[in-house]
C-alpha positions as CSV (number, residue, x, y, z in Angstrom):
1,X,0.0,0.0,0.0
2,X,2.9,2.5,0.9
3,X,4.4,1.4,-2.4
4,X,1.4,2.5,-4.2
5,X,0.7,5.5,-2.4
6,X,4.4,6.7,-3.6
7,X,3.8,5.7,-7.6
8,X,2.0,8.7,-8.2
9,X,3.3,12.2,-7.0
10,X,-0.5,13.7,-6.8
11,X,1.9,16.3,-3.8
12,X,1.7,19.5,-6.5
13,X,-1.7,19.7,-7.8
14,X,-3.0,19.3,-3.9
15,X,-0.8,22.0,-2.6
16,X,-2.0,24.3,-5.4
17,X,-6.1,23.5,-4.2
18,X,-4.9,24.0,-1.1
19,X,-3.6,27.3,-1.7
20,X,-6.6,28.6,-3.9
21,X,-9.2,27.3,-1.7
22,X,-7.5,28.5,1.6
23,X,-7.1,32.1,0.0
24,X,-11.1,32.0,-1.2
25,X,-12.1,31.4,2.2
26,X,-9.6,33.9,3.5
27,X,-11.4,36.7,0.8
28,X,-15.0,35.6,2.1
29,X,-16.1,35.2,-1.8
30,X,-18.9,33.0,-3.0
31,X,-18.2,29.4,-3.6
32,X,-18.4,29.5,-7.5
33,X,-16.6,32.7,-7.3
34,X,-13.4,30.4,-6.9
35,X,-13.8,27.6,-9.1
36,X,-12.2,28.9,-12.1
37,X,-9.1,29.7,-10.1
38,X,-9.1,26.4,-8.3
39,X,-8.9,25.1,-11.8
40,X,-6.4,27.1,-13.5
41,X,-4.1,26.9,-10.4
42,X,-4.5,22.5,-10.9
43,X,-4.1,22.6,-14.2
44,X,-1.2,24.5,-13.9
45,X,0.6,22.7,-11.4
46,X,-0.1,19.2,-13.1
47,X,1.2,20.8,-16.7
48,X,4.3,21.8,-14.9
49,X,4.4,18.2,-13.4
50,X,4.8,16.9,-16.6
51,X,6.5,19.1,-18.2
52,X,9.4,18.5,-15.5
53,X,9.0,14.6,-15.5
54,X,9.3,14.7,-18.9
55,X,12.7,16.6,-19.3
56,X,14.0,14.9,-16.1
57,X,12.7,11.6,-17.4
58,X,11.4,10.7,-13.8
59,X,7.9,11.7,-12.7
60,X,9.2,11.8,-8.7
61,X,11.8,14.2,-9.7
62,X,9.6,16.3,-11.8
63,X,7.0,16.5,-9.1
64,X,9.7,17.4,-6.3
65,X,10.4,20.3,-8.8
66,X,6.7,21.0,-9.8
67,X,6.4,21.7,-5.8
68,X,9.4,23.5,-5.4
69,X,8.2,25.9,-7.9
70,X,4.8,26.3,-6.4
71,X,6.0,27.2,-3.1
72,X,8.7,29.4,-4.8
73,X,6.5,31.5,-6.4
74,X,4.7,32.2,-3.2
75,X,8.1,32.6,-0.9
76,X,9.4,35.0,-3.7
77,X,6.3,37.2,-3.2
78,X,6.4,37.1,0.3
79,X,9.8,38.3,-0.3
80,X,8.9,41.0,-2.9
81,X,5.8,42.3,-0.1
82,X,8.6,42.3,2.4
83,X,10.9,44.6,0.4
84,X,8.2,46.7,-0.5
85,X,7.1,47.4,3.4
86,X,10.9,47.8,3.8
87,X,10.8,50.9,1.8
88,X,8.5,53.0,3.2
89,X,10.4,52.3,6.5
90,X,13.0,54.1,8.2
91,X,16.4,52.9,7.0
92,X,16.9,51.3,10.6
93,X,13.6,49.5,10.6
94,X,14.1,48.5,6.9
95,X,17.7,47.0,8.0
96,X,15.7,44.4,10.6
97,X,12.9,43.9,8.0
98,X,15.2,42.5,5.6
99,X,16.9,40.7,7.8
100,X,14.5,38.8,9.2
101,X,13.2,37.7,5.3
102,X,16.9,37.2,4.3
103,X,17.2,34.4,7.3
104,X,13.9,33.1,6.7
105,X,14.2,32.2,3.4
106,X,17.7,30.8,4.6
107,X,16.4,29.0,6.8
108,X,13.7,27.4,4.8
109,X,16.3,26.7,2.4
110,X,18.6,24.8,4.7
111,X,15.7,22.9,5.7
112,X,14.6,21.9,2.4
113,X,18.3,20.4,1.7
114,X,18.4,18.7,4.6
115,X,15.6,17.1,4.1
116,X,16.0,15.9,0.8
117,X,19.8,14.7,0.8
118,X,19.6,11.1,1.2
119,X,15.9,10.1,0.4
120,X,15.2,8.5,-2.7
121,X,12.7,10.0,-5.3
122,X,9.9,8.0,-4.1
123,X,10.6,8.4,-0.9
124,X,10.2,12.1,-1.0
125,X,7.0,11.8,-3.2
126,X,5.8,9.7,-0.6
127,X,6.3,12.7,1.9
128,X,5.4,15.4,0.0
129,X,2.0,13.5,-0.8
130,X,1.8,13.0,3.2
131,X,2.2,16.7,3.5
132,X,-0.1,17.4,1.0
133,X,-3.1,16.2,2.5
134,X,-2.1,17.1,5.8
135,X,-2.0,20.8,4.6
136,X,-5.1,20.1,2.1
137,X,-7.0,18.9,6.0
138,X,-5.7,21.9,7.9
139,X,-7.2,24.4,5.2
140,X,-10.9,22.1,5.2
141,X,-11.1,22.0,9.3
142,X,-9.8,25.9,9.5
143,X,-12.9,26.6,7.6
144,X,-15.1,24.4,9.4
145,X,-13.7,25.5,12.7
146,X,-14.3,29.3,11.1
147,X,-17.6,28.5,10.3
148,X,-16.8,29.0,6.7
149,X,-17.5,25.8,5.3
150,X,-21.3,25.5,6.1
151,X,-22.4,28.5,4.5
152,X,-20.4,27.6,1.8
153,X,-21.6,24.4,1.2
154,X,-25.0,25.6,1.5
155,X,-24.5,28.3,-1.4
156,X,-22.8,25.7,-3.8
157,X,-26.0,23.3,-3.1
158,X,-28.7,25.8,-3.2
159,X,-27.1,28.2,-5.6
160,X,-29.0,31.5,-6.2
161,X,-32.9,31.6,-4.9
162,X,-34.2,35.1,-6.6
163,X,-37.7,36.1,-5.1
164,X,-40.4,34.2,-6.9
165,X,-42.1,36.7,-9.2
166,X,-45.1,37.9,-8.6
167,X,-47.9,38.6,-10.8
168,X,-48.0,41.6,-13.3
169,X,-51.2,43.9,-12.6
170,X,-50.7,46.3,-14.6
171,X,-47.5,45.6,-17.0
172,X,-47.9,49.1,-18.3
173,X,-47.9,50.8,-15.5
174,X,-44.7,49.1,-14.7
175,X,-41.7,50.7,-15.5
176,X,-38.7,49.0,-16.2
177,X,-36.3,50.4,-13.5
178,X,-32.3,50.8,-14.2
179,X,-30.4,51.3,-11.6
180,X,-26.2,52.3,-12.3
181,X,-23.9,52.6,-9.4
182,X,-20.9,54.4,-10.5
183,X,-18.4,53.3,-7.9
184,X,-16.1,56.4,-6.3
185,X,-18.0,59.0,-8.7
186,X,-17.7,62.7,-6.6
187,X,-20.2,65.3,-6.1
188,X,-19.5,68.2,-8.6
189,X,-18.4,70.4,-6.0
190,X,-15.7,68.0,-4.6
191,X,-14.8,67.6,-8.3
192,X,-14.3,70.9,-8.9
193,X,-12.7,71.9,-5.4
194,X,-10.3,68.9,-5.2
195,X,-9.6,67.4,-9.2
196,X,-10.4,71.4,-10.2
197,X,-12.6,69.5,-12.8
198,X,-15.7,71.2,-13.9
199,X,-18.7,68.8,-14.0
200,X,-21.4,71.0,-15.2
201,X,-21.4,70.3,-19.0
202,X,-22.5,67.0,-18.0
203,X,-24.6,67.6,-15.5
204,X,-26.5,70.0,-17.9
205,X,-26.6,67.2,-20.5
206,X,-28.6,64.8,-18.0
207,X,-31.0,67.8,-17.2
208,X,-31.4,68.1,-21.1
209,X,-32.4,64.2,-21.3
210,X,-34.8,64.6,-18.1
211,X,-33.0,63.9,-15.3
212,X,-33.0,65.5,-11.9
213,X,-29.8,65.9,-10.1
214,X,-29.1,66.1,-7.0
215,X,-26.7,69.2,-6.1
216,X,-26.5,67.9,-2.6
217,X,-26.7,64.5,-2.7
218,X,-24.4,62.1,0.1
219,X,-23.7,58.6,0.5
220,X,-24.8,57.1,4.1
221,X,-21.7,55.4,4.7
222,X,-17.9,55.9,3.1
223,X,-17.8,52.3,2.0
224,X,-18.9,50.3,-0.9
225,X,-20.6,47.2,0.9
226,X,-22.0,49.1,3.5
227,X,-24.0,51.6,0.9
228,X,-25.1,48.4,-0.8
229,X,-26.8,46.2,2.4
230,X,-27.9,49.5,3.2
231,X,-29.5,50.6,0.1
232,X,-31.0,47.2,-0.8
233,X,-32.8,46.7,2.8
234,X,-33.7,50.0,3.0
235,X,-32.6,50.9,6.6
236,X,-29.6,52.1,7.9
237,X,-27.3,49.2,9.2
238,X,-27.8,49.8,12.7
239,X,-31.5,48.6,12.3
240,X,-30.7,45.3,9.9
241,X,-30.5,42.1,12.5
242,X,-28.4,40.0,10.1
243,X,-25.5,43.3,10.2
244,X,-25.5,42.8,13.6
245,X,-23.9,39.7,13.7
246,X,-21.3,41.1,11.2
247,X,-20.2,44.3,13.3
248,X,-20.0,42.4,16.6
249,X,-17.3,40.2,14.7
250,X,-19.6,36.9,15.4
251,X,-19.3,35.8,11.6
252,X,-16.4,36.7,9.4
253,X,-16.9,40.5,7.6
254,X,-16.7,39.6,4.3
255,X,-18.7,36.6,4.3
256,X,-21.3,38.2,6.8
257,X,-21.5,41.1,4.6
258,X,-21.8,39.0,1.6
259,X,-25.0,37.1,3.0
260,X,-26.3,40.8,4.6
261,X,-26.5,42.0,0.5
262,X,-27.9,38.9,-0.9
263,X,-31.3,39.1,1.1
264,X,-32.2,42.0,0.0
265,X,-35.9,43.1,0.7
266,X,-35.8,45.4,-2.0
267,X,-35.4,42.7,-4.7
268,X,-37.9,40.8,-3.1
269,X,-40.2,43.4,-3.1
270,X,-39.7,44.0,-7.2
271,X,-40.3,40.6,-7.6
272,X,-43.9,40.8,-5.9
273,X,-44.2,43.6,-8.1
274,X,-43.4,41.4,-10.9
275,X,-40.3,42.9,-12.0
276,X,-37.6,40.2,-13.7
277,X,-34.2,41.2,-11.8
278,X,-30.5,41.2,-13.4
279,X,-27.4,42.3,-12.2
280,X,-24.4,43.6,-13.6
281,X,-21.3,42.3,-11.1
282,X,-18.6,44.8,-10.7
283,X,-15.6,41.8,-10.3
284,X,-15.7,42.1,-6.7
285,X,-17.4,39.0,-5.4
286,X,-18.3,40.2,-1.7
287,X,-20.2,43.3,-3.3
288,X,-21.5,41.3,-5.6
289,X,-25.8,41.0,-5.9
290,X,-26.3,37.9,-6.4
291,X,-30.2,37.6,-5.3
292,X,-31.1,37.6,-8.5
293,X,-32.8,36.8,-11.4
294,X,-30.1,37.2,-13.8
295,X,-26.3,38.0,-13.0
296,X,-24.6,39.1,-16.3
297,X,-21.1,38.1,-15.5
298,X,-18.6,39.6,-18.3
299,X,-16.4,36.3,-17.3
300,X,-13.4,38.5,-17.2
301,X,-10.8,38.2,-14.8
302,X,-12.1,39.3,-10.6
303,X,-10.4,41.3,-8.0
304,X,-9.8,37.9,-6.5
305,X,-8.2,36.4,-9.5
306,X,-6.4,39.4,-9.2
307,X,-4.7,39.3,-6.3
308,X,-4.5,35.6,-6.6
309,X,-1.8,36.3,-9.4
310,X,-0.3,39.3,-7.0
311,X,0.0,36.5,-4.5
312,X,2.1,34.1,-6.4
313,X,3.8,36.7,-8.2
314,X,2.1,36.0,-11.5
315,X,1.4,39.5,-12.0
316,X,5.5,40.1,-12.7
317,X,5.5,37.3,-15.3
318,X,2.1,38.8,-17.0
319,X,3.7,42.5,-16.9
320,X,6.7,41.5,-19.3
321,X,4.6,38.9,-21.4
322,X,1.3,40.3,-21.6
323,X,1.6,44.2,-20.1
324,X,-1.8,44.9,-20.9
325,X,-4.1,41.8,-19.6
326,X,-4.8,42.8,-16.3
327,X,-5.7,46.4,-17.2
328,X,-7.7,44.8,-20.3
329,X,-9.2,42.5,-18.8
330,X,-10.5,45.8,-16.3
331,X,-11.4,47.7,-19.5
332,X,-13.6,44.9,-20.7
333,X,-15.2,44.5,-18.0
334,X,-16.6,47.9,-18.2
335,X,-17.6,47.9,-21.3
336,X,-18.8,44.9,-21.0
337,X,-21.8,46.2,-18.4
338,X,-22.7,49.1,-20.6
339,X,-23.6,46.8,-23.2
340,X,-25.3,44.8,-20.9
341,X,-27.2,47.1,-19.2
342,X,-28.2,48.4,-23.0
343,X,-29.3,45.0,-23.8
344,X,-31.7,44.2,-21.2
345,X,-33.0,47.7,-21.3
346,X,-34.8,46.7,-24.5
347,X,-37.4,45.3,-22.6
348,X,-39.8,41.9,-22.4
349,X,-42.8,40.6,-21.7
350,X,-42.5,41.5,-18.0
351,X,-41.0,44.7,-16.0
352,X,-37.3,44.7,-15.6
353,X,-34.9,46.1,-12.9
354,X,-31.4,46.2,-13.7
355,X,-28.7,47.1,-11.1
356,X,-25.3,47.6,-12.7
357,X,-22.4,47.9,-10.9
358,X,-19.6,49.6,-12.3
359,X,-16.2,49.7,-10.8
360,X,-15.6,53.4,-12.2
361,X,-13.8,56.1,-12.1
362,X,-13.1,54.5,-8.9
363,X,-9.2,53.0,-9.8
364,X,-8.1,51.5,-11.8
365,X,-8.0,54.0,-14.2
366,X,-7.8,51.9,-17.9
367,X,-9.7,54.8,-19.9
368,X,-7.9,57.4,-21.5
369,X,-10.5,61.0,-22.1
370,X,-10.8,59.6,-25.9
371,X,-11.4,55.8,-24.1
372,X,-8.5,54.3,-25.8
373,X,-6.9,51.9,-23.2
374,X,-4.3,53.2,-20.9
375,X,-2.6,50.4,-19.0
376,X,-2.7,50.7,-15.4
377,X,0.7,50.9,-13.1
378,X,1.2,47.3,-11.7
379,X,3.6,48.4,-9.1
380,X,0.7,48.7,-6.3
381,X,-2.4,47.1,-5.8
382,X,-4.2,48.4,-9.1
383,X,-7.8,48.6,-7.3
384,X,-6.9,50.3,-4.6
385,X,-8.9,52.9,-3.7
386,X,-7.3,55.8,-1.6
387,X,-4.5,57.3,-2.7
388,X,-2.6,57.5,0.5
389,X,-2.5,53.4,0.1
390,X,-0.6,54.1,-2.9
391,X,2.9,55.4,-3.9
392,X,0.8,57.6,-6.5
393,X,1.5,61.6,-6.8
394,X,-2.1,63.4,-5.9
395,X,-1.4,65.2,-9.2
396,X,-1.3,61.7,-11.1
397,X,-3.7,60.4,-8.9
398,X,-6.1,63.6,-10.2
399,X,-4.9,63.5,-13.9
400,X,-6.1,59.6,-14.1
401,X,-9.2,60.2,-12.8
402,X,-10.4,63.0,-14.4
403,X,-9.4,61.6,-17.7
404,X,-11.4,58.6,-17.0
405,X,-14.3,60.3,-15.7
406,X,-14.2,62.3,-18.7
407,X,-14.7,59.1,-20.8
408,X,-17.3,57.2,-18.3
409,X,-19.6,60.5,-18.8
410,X,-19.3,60.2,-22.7
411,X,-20.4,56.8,-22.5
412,X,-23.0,57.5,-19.4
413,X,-24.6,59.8,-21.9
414,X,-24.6,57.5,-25.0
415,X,-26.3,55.0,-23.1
416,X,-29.0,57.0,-21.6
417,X,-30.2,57.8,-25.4
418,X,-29.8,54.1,-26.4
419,X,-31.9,53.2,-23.2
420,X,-34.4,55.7,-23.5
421,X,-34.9,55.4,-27.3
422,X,-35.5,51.7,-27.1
423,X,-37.8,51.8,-23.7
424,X,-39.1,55.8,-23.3
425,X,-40.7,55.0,-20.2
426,X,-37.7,53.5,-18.0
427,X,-36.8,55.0,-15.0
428,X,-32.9,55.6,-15.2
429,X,-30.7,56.2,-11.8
430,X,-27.2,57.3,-11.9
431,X,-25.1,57.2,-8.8
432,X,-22.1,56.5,-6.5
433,X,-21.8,54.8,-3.3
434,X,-19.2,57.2,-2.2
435,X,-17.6,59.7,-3.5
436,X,-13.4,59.8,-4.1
437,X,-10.4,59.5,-2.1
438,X,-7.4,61.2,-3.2
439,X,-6.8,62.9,0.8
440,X,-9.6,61.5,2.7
441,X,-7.8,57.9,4.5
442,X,-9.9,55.4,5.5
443,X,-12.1,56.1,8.7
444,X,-11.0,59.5,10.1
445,X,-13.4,62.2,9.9
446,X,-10.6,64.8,8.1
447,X,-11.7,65.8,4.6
448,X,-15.1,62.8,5.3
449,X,-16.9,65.7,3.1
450,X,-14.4,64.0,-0.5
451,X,-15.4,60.6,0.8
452,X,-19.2,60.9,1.1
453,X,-20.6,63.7,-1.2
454,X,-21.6,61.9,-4.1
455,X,-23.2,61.9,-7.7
456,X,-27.2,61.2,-7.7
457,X,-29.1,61.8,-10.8
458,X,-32.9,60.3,-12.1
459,X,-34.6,59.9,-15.1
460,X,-38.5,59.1,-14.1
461,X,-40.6,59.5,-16.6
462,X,-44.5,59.7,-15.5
463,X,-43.4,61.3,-11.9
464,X,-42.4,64.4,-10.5
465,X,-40.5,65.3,-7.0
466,X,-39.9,61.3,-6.6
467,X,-36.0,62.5,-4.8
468,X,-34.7,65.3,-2.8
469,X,-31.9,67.6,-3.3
470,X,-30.0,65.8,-0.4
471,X,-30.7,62.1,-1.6
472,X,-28.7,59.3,0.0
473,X,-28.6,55.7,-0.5
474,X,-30.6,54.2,2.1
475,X,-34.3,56.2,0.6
476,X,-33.4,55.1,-2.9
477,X,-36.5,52.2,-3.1
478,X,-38.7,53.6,-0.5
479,X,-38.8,56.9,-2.5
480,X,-39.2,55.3,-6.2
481,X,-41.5,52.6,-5.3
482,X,-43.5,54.5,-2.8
483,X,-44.1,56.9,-5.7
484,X,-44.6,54.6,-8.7
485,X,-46.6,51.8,-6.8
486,X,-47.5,53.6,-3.9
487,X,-45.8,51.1,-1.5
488,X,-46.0,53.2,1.7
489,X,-42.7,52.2,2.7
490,X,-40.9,54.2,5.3
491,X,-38.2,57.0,4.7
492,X,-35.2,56.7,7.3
493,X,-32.9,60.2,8.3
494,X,-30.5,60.9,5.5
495,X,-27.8,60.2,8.0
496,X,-24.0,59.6,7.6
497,X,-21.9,57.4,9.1
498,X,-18.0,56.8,9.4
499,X,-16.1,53.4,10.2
500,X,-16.7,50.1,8.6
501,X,-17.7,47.6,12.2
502,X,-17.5,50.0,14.4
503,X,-19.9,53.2,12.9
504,X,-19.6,56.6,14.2
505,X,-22.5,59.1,13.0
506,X,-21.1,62.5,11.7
507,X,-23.0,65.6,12.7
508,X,-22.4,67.7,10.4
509,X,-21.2,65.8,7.0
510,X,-20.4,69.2,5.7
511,X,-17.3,69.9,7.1
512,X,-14.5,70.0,5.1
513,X,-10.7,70.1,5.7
514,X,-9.3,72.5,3.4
């Protein structure tokens, strides 16, 4: 049996699993959100497997090596990580940091020999296979004993359970309802007071076309995920049970927040209405709304993916043999959802509500002013979000942004007339869940005015006075619906909150640090 359990070095394509399914529990995504990662990382660890076996002529050997280039690539981005933090130290701090990696990676090194020297091929196949699933069991009872695994198994069974419809009374009197979130898109005062960008030729173009804007307009919260369980339960988070759990740290944030989105009492009151729902993902799987009828998926590569290929330093190799495939794949993703959200605007049989979620302006920035295709810097984390996370010059930082914008309002406006030419009667909402960060950081209340005035603009068509000057998030549905379908639902305080677990309310949102 021990003979048999040496013949076939199964060691790399188990650590690889291992690694991809330990990271997607780490990132709190959704089951299926990892499978095409899982699969890529397999398949690539059993292609080099054989390429090595064959040009060592012994499959033992080529496994060994297989490994040893797995754990490589993740020990030399450690490394790179390490240097990185080492150079935004002090020179004496950096010395110790790079100390400490330059003896770790000795040390591992010295082990590794050690324990190969003298032991036969099989022999060490049969080891690393031991290994293997020894590591493979840590990473499956980690995530039991984090009470990952449960939920998880329960979404992969299950899958997706939308609202059931209900039925159409009136189909005519039904509008379908499009709602775009323009992630990180500022309030036209912060843009022209921080990026010195004027705004108003655009603004004036969606007043042209119908709209109403909002010239005051905030976001509830300075966050993406907490705009979104906010918005689609319709209460601030302080009054949602299920976020509860999340901000006392009982269940795992991402993962909490996750589940807190996806039963979303704003879908299921659309479907009662009768409403068909789809959703436009933005690549970001724990903001992603998944409670729905329809999620049109590009297919493109994720944040996850993403940092998956940061992680084992694949992001190095694709920089110098395909520079422009992570930015790309960004850029298609994009303009992928315009023409998604154009196509399902056409219209059916039954009322539709679309929620697109774009991942712009908000970084990267993959648009040049004409659109053609800049490639983003790959030297930090591309989607990061403030620019004091960054190594980016706020002048830089500004330049990109604007020039993206510039392009997203182009093609804001081109799709408005395509949507309203094929389906006169949709309502149209354009906004932001929060508004940019090129000097506000994180969760202190300096310069909270950048991070939470935000872009709000509607198209209703039928109705007058359905918003306020001073929209926010959380009255989105309770104000539409009540006025279209005369719902009666209630309208919560238009207040703001900083933090991300543990809120803090801010009094007076219009402060600004100058």
């Amino acid at each position: 049996m021990r003979t048999r359990f040496a013949e076939i070095p199964f060691h790399p394509l188990v650590f690889a699993a291992a690694y991809v399914v330990n990271s997607a529990v780490a990132a709190g995504i959704h089951p299926s959100a990892g499978g095409r990662a899982l699969l890529v990382a397999v398949g690539g660890a059993a292609t080099i497997t054989i390429a090595m076996s064959l040009a060592t002529r012994n499959r033992h050997v080529g496994a060994a090596i297989a490994t040893s280039v797995l754990a490589a690539m993740v020990l030399a981005q450690a490394a790179r990580i390490g240097f990185q933090v080492a150079s935004r130290m002090a020179p004496w701090q950096s010395i110790i940091w790079l100390a400490l990696i330059a003896a770790t990676l000795f040390l591992c090194f010295r082990l590794v020999r050690r324990t190969i020297a003298g032991t036969s091929p099989r022999g060490l196949s049969r080891g690393l296979n031991v290994l293997s699933l020894i590591l493979a069991g840590v990473v499956v009872s980690t995530a039991f004993l984090s009470s990952e695994a449960g939920p998880a198994i329960s979404e992969l069974v299950e899958g997706r359970s939308p609202a059931r419809a209900g039925v159409v009374a009136n189909p005519e009197a039904s509008p379908d309802i499009i709602v775009v979130l323009l992630d990180g898109y500022p309030r036209a005062d912060t843009l022209e007071r921080i990026f010195d960008y004027d705004n108003t030729p655009f603004l004036d173009d969606l007043r042209d076309r119908g709209f109403f804007v909002a010239d005051r307009a905030r976001s509830n919260y300075t966050w993406t995920q907490l705009t979104l369980a906010s918005m689609f339960h319709m209460r601030h988070l302080e009054d949602i049970p299920e976020y509860q759990a999340v901000a006392s740290r009982e269940v795992p944030e991402r993962r909490g927040v996750r589940e807190v989105l996806n039963t979303p009492p704003a879908i299921e009151h659309l479907s009662r209405l009768g409403y068909e729902t789809y959703a436009v993902p933005p690549g970001i799987d724990w903001v992603t709304l998944r409670s729905v009828d329809h999620v049109m998926d590009s297919g493109t590569v994720s944040e996850f993916e993403y940092h998956l290929l940061r992680a084992t330093g694949m992001d190095v190799v694709l920089s110098v043999l395909a520079p422009d495939f992570i930015g790309g794949q960004h850029r298609d993703r994009i303009l992928t959802a315009f023409e998604s959200i154009e196509a399902a605007a056409a219209g059916g049989p039954r009322p539709r509500f679309m929620f697109g979620h774009l991942l712009s302006p908000h970084m990267p920035a993959v648009f040049h002013r004409d659109g053609s295709f800049r490639r983003p810097s790959l030297s930090d984390n591309i989607f990061a979000d403030l620019r004091l996370d960054t190594d980016i010059a706020s002048d830089d930082w500004v330049a990109m942004y604007t020039d993206q914008l510039t392009y997203l309002n182009s093609r804001l406006l081109q799709m408005v007339d395509t949507v309203a030419a094929a389906n006169p009667d949709a309502v149209i909402v354009l906004m932001s869940d929060h508004g940019s960060g090129v000097d506000w950081y994180w969760s202190t209340a300096a310069h909270s005015d950048e991070r939470t005035a935000t872009l709000f603009a509607a198209r209703t068509p039928g109705e007058s006075n359905v918003f306020q000057p001073d929209q926010t998030p959380v009255n989105l549905f309770p104000m539409l619906l009540n006025s279209y379908f005369a719902s009666e639902l209630p309208i919560h305080p238009d207040r703001v909150f900083l933090g991300s677990l543990d809120l803090v309310e801010i009094t007076n949102p219009d402060d600004r640090a100058e």
